[in-house]
C-alpha positions as CSV (number, residue, x, y, z in Angstrom):
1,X,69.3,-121.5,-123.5
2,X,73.2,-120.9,-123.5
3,X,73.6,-124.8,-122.6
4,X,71.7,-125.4,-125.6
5,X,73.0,-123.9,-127.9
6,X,76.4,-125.1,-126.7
7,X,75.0,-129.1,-127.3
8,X,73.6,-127.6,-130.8
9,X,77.1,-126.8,-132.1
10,X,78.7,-129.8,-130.3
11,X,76.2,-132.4,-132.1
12,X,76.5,-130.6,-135.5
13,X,80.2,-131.3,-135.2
14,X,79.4,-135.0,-134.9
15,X,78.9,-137.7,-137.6
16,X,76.1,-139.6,-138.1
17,X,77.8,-142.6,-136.5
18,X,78.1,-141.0,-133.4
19,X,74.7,-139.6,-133.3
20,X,73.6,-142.9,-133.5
21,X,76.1,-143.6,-130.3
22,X,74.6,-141.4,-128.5
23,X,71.0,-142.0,-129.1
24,X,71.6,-145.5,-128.4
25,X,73.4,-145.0,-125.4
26,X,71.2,-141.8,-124.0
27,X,68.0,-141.7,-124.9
28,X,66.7,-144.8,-126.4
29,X,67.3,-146.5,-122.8
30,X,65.0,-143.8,-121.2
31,X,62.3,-145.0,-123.5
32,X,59.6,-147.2,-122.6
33,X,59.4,-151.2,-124.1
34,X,56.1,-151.0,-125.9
35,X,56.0,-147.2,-126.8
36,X,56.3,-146.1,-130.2
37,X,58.6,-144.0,-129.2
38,X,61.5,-146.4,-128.7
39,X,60.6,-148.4,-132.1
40,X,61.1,-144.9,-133.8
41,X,64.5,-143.8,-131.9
42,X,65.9,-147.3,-132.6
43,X,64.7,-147.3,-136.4
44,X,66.3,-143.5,-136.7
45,X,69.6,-144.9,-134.9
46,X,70.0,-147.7,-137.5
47,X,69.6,-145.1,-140.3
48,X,72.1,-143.1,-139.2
49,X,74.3,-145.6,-138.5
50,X,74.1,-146.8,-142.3
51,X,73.8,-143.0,-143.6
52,X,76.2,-142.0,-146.9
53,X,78.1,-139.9,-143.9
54,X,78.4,-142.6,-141.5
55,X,77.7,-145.6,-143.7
56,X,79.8,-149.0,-143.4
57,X,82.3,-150.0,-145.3
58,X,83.1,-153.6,-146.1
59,X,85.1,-154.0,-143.5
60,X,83.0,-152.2,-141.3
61,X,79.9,-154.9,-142.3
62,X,82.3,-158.0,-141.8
63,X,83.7,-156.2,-138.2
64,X,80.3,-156.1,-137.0
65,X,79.7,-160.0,-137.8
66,X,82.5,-160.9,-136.5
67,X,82.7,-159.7,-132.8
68,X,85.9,-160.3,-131.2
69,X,85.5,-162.3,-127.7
70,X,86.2,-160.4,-124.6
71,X,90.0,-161.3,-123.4
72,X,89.0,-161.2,-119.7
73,X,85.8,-163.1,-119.3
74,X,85.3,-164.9,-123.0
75,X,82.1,-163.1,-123.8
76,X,81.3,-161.4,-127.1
77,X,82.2,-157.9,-127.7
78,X,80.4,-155.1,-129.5
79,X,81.8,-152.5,-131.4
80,X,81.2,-149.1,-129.5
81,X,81.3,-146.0,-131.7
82,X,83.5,-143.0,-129.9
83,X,82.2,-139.7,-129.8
84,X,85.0,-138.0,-127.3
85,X,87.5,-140.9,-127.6
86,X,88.0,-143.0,-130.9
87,X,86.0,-146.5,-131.4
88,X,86.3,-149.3,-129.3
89,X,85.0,-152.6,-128.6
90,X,83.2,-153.0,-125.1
91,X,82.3,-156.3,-123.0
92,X,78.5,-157.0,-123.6
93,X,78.8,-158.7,-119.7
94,X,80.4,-155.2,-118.5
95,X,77.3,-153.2,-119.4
């Protein structure tokens, strides 16, 4: 119960942007292919990513078409939203 309320207040501190992190990164890959369930976690994670508090800005939109290639291997890069640490771009070949 304590651990729970602790993750409560931690994810309220968060912005929608990093909610959508951390869905993407922690519970969306526990889902099953062809359940519902994962159509619905991805749809909510694309909402929040383009939510009024965590919505893209120009440059955000023409970052995220634009993916930088990886400097040690030459593959693309996606831009990784920080929740403890700020944004970054991470290796699609390292994950």
């Amino acid at each position: 119960m304590l651990a729970s309320s602790v993750l409560d207040r931690r994810l309220g501190a968060l912005n929608d942007r990093q909610i959508g992190q951390l869905m993407s990164e922690e519970v969306a890959p526990d889902l099953l292919v062809f359940q519902p369930e994962l159509t619905i976690c991805c749809q909510a994670t694309q909402r929040l990513f383009r939510s009024e508090k965590g919505s893209f800005s120009e440059d955000d939109l023409a970052s995220q078409q634009q993916h930088p290639p990886c400097p040690k291997c030459g593959n693309e890069m996606l831009l990784r939203y920080g929740v403890d640490e700020p944004d970054f771009y991470e290796c699609m070949s390292l994950r």
